[in-house]
N, C-alpha and C positions, 0 to 999 in steps of 0.2 A: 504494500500500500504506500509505506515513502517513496520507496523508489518510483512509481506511476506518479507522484505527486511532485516530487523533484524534476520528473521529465516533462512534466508539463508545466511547472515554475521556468525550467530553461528553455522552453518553446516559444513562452509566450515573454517574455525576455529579449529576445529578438525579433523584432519589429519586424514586418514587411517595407523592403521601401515601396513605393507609389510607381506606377503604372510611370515609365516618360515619354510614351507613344503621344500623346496630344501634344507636348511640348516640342517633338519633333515634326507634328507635321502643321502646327499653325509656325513654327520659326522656320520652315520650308516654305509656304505659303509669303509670310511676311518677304523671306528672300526674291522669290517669284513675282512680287506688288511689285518690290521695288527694281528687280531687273524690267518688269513692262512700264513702269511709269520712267524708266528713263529712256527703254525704246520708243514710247511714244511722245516723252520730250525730243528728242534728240530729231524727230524725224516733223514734228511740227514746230515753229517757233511761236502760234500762238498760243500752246499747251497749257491749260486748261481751257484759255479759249473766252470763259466768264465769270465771273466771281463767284457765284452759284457753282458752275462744276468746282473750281478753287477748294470752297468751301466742303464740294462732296469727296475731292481725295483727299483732305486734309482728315476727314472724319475717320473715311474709311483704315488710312495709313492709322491713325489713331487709335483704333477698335481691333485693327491687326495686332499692330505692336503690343498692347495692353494684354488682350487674348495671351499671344505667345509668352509674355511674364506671367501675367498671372497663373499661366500653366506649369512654368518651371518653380515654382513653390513649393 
C-alpha cells in the first residue's frame, strides 16, 4: 500500500508540460502575415491603399502576434 502510494506521490510530482502545437502554428502563421504583407508592400507603393485597410492590418498583425504569445505561456 506505501509503495502504490509513493508511486503515485512521484507521478503526480511531475507535471505534464502543455501541448506547444498552437504556439507553433499561430508563430508560423504570424511569420506567413508578415512574409505577404511585405510581398504585397513591396509590389504596391500605395499598400494599404486607405486608412480603413491601414487600420485593418494593423488589427489583424495585432491579434496574430498577441494569439502567438499568449500561446507560448
Amino acid at each position: 500500500m506505501l509503495a502504490t502510494l509513493l508511486i503515485f506521490a512521484q507521478e503526480s510530482a511531475h507535471e505534464e508540460e502543455p501541448s506547444k502545437t498552437a504556439f507553433y502554428v499561430l508563430g508560423a502563421l504570424a511569420a506567413v502575415w508578415a512574409i505577404v504583407l511585405f510581398a504585397v508592400g513591396m509590389r504596391s507603393p500605395t499598400f494599404p491603399g486607405s486608412a480603413g485597410a491601414q487600420r485593418g492590418v494593423i488589427a489583424v498583425s495585432v491579434v496574430v502576434v498577441l494569439a502567438a504569445m499568449a500561446s507560448s505561456v
